[in-house]
N, CA, C and O atoms as a GROMACS GRO file, in nm:
protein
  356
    1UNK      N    1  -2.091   2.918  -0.931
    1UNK     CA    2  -1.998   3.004  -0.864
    1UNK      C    3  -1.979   2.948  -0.723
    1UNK      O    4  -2.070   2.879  -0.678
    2UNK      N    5  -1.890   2.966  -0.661
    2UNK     CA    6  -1.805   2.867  -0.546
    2UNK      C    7  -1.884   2.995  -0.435
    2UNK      O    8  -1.893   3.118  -0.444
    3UNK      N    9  -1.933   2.890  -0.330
    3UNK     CA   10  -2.023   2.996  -0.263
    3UNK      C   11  -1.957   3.098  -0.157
    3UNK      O   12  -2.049   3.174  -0.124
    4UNK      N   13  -1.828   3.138  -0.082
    4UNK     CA   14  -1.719   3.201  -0.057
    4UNK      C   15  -1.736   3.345  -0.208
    4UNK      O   16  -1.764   3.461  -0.176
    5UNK      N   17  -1.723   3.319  -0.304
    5UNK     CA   18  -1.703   3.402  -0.405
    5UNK      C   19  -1.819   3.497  -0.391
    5UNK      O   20  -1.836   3.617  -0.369
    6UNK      N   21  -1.912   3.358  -0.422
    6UNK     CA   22  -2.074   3.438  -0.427
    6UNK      C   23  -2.128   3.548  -0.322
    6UNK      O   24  -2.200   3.646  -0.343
    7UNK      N   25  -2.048   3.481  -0.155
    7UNK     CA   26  -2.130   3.562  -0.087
    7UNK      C   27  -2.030   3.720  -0.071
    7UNK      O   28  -2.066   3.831  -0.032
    8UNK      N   29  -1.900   3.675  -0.118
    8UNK     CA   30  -1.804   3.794  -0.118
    8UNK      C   31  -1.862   3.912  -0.203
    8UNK      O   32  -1.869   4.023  -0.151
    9UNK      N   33  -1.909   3.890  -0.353
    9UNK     CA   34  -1.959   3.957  -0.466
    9UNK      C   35  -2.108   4.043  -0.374
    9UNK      O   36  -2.129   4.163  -0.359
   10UNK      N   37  -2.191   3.920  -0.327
   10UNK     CA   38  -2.287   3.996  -0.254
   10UNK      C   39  -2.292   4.099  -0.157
   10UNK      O   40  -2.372   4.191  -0.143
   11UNK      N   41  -2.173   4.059  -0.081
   11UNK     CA   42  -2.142   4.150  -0.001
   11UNK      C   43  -2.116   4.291   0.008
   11UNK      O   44  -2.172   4.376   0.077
   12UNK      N   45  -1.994   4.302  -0.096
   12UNK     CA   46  -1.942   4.414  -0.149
   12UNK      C   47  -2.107   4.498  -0.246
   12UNK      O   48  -2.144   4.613  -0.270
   13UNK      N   49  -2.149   4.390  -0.268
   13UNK     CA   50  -2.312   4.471  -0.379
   13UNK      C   51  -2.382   4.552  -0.271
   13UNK      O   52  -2.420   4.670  -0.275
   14UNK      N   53  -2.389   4.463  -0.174
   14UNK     CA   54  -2.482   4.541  -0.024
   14UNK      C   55  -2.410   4.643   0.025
   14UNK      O   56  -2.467   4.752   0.024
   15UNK      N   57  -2.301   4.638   0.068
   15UNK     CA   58  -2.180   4.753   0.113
   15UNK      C   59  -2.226   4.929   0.001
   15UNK      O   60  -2.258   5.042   0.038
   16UNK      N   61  -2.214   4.890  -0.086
   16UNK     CA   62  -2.236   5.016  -0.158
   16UNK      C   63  -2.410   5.040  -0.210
   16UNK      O   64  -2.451   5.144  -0.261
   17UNK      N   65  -2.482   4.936  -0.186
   17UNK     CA   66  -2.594   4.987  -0.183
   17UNK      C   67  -2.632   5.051  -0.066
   17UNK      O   68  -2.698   5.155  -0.075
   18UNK      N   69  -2.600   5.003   0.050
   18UNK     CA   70  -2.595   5.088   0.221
   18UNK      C   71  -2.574   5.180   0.202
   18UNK      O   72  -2.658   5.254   0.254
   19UNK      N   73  -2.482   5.243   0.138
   19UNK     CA   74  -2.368   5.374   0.078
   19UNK      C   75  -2.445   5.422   0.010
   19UNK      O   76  -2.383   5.515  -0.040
   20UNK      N   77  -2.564   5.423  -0.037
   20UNK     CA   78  -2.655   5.479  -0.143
   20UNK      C   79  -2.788   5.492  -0.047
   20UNK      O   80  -2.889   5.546  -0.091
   21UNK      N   81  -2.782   5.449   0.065
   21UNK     CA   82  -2.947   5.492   0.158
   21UNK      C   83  -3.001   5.379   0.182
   21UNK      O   84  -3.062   5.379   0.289
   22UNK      N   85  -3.006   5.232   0.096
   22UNK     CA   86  -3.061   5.163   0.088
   22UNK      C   87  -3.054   5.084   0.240
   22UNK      O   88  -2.952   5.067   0.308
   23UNK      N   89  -3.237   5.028   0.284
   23UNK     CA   90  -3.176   4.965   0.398
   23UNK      C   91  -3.166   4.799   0.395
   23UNK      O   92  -3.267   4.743   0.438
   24UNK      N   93  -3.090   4.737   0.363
   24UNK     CA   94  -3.059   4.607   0.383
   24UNK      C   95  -2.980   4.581   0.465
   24UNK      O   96  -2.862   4.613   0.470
   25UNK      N   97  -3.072   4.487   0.573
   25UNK     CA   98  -3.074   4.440   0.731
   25UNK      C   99  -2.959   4.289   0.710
   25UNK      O  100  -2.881   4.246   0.796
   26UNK      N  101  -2.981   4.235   0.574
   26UNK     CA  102  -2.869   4.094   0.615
   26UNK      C  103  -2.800   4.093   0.581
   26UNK      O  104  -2.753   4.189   0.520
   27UNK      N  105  -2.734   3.961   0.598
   27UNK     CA  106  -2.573   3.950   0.552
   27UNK      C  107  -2.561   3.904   0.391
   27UNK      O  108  -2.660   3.917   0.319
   28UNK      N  109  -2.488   3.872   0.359
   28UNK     CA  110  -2.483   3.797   0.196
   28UNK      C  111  -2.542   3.697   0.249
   28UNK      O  112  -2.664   3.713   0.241
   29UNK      N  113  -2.505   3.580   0.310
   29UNK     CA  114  -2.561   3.446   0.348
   29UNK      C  115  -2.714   3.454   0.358
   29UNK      O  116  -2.789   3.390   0.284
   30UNK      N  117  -2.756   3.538   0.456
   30UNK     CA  118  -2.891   3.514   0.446
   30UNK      C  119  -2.964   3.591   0.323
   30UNK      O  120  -3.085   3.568   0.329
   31UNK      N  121  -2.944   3.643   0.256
   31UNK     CA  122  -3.044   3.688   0.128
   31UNK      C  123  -3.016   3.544   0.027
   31UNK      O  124  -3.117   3.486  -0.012
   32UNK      N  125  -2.860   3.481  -0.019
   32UNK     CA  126  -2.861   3.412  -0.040
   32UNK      C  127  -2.929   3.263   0.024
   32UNK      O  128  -3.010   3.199  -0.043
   33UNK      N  129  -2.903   3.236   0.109
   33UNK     CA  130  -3.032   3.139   0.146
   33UNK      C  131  -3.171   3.194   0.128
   33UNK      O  132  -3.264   3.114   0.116
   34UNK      N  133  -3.192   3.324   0.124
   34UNK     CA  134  -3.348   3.338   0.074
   34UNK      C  135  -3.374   3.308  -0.034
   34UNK      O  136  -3.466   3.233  -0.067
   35UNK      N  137  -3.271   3.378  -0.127
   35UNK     CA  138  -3.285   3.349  -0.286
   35UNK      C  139  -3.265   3.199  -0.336
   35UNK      O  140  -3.312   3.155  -0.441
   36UNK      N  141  -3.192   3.130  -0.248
   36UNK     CA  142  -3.233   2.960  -0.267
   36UNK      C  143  -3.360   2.945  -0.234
   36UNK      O  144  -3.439   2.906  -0.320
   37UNK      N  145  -3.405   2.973  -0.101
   37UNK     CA  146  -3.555   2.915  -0.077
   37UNK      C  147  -3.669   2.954  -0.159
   37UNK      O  148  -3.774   2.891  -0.167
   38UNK      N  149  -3.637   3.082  -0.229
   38UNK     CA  150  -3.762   3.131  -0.340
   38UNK      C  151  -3.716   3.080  -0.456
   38UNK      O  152  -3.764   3.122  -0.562
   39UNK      N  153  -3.610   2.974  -0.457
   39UNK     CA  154  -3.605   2.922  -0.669
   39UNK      C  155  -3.512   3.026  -0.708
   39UNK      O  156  -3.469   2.993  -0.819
   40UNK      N  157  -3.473   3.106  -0.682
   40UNK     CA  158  -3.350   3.180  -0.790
   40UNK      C  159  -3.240   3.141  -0.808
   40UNK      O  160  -3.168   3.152  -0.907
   41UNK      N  161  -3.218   3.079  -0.686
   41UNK     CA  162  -3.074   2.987  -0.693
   41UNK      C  163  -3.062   2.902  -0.675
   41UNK      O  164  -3.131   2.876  -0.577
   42UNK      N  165  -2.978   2.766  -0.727
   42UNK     CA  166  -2.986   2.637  -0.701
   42UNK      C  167  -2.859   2.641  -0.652
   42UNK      O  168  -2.772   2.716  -0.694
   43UNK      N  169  -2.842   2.547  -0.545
   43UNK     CA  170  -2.721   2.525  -0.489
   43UNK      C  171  -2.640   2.334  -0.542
   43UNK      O  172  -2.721   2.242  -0.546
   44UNK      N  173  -2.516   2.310  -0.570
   44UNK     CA  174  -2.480   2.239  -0.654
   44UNK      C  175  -2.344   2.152  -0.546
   44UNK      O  176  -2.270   2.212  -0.468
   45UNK      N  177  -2.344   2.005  -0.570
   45UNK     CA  178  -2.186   2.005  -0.465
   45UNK      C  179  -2.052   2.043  -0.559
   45UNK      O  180  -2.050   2.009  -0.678
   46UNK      N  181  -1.964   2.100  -0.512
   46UNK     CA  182  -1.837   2.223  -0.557
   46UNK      C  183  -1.778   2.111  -0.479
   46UNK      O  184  -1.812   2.020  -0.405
   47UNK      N  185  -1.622   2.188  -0.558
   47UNK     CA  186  -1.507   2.077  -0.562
   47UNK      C  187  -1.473   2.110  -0.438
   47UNK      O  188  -1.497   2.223  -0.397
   48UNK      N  189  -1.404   2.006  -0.349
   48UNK     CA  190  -1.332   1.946  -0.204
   48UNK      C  191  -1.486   2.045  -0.089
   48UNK      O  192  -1.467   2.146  -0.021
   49UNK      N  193  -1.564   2.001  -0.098
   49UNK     CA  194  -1.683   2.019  -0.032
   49UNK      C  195  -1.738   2.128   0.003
   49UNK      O  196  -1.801   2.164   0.102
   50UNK      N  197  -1.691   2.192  -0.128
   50UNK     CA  198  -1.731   2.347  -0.070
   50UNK      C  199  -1.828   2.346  -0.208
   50UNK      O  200  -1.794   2.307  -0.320
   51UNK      N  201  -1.955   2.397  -0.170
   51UNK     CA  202  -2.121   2.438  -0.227
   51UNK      C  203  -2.056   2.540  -0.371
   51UNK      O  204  -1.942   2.587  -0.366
   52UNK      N  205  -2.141   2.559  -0.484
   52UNK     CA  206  -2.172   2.631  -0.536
   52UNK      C  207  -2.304   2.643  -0.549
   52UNK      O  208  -2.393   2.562  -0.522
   53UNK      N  209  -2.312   2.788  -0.609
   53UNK     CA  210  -2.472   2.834  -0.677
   53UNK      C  211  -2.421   2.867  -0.788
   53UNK      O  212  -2.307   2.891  -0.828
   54UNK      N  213  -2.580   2.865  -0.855
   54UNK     CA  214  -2.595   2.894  -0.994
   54UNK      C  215  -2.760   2.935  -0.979
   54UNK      O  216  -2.843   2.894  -0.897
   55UNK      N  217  -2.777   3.056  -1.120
   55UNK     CA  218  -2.884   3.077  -1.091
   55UNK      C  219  -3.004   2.956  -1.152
   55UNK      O  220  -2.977   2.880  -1.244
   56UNK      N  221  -3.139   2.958  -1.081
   56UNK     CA  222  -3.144   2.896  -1.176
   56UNK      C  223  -3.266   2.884  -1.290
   56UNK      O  224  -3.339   2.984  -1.290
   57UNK      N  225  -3.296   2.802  -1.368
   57UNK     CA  226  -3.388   2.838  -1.531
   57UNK      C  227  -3.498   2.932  -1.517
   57UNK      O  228  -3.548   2.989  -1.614
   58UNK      N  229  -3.547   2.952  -1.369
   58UNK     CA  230  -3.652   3.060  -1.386
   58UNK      C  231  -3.592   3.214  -1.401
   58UNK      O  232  -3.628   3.312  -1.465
   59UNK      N  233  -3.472   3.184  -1.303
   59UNK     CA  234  -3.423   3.326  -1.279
   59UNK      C  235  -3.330   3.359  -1.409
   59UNK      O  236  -3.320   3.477  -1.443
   60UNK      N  237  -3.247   3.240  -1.494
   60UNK     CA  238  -3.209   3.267  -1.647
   60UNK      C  239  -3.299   3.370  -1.682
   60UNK      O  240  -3.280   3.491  -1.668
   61UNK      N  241  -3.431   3.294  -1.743
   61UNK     CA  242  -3.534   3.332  -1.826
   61UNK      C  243  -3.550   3.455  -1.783
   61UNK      O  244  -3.583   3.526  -1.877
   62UNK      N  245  -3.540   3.535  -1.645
   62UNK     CA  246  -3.603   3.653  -1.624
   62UNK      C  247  -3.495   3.757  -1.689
   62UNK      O  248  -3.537   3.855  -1.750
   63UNK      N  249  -3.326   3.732  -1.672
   63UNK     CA  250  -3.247   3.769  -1.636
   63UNK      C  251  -3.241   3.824  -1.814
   63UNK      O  252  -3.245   3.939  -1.859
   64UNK      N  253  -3.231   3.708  -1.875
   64UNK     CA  254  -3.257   3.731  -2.014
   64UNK      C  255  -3.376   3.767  -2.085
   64UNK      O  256  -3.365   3.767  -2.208
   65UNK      N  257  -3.510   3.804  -2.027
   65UNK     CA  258  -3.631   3.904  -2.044
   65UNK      C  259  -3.556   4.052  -2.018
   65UNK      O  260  -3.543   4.123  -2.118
   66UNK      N  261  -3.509   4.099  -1.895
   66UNK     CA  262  -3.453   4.220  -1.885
   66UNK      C  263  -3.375   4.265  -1.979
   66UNK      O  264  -3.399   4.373  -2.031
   67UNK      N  265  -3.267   4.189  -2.017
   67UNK     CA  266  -3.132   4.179  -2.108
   67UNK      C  267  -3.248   4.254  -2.254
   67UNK      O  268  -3.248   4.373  -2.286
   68UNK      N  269  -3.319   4.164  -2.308
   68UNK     CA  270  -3.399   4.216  -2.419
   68UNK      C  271  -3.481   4.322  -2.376
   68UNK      O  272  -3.561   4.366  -2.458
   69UNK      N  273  -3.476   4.370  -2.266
   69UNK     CA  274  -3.547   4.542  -2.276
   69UNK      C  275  -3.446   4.674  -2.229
   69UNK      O  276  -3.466   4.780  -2.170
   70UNK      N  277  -3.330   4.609  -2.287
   70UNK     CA  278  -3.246   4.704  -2.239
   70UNK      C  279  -3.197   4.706  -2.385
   70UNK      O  280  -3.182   4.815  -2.441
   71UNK      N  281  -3.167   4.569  -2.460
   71UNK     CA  282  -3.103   4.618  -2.598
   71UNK      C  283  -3.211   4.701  -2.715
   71UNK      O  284  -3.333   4.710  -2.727
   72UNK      N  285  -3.105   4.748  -2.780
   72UNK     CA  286  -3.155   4.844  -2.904
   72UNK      C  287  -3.212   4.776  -2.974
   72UNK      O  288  -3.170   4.666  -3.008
   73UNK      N  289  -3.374   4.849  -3.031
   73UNK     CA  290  -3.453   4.801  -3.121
   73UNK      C  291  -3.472   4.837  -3.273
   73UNK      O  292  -3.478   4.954  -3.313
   74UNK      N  293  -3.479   4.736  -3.347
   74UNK     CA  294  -3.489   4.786  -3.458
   74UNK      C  295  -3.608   4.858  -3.506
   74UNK      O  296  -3.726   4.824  -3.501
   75UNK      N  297  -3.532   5.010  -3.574
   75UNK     CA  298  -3.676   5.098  -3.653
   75UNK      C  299  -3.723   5.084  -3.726
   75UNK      O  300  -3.638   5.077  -3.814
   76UNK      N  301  -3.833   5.068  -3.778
   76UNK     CA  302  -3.946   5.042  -3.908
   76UNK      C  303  -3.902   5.202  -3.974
   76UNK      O  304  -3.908   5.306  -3.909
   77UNK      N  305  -3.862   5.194  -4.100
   77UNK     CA  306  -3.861   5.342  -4.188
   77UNK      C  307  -3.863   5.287  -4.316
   77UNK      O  308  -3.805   5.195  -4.374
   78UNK      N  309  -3.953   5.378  -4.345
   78UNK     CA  310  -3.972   5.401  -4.512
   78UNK      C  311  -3.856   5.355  -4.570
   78UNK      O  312  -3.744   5.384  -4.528
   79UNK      N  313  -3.882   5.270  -4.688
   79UNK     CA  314  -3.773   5.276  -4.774
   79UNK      C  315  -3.753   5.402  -4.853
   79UNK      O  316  -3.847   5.448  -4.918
   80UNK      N  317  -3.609   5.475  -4.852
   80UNK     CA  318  -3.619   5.585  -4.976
   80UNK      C  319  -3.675   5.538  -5.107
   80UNK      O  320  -3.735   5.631  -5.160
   81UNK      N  321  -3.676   5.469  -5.152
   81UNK     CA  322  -3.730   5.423  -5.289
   81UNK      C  323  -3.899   5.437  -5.261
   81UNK      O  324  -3.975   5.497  -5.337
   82UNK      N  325  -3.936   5.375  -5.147
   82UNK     CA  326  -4.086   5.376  -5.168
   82UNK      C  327  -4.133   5.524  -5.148
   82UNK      O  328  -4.237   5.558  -5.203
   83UNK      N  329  -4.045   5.634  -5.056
   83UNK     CA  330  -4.107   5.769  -5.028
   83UNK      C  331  -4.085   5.811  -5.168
   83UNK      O  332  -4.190   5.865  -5.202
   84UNK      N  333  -4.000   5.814  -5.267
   84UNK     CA  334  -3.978   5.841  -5.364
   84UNK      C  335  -4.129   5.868  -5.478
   84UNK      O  336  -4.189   5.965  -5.524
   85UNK      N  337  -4.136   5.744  -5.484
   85UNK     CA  338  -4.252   5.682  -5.590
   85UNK      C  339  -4.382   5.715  -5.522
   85UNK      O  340  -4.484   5.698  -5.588
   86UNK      N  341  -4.398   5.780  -5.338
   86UNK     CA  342  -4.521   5.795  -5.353
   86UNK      C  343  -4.521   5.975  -5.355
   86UNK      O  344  -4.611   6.033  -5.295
   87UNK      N  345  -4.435   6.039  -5.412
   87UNK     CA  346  -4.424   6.169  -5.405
   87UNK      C  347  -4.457   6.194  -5.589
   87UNK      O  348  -4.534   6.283  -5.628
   88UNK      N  349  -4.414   6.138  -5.646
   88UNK     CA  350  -4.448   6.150  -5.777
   88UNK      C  351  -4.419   6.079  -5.857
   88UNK      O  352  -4.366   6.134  -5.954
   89UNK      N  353  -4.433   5.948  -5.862
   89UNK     CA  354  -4.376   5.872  -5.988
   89UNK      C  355  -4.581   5.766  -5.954
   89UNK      O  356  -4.616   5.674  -6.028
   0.00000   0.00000   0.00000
């Protein structure tokens, strides 16, 4: 993502989390440079010299750990045939 975009998206995320109580002291830029310096984001060279980010394989992997505890799980149930046969057959 073209880093202009990125820090716009961030921005507007912080704007309405403020709006919700939350206290976040920086700008998009600096959480994003934090989140580069801790590994979540890799920064990449973007076309006519402008930076992108992307997240990166650690922060995938987490992103897609969450993703699987949010989707629907499949239920273990009796087959009707087997409740069947253990009721009287």
């Amino acid at each position: 993502m073209a880093a202009p975009v990125l820090f716009d998206a961030v921005e507007a995320d912080l704007e309405e989390l403020r709006g919700h109580g939350f206290a976040l002291p920086q700008t998009a830029v600096q959480y994003c440079r934090d989140w580069l310096d801790a590994g979540y984001l890799v920064r990449r060279p973007g076309q006519a010299r402008e930076e992108s980010y992307e997240l990166s394989e650690g922060a995938l992997v987490a992103v897609r750990f969450v993703e699987q505890l949010d989707a629907p799980r499949p239920a273990v149930t009796e087959s009707p045939r087997l409740v069947e046969r253990g009721r009287g057959s």
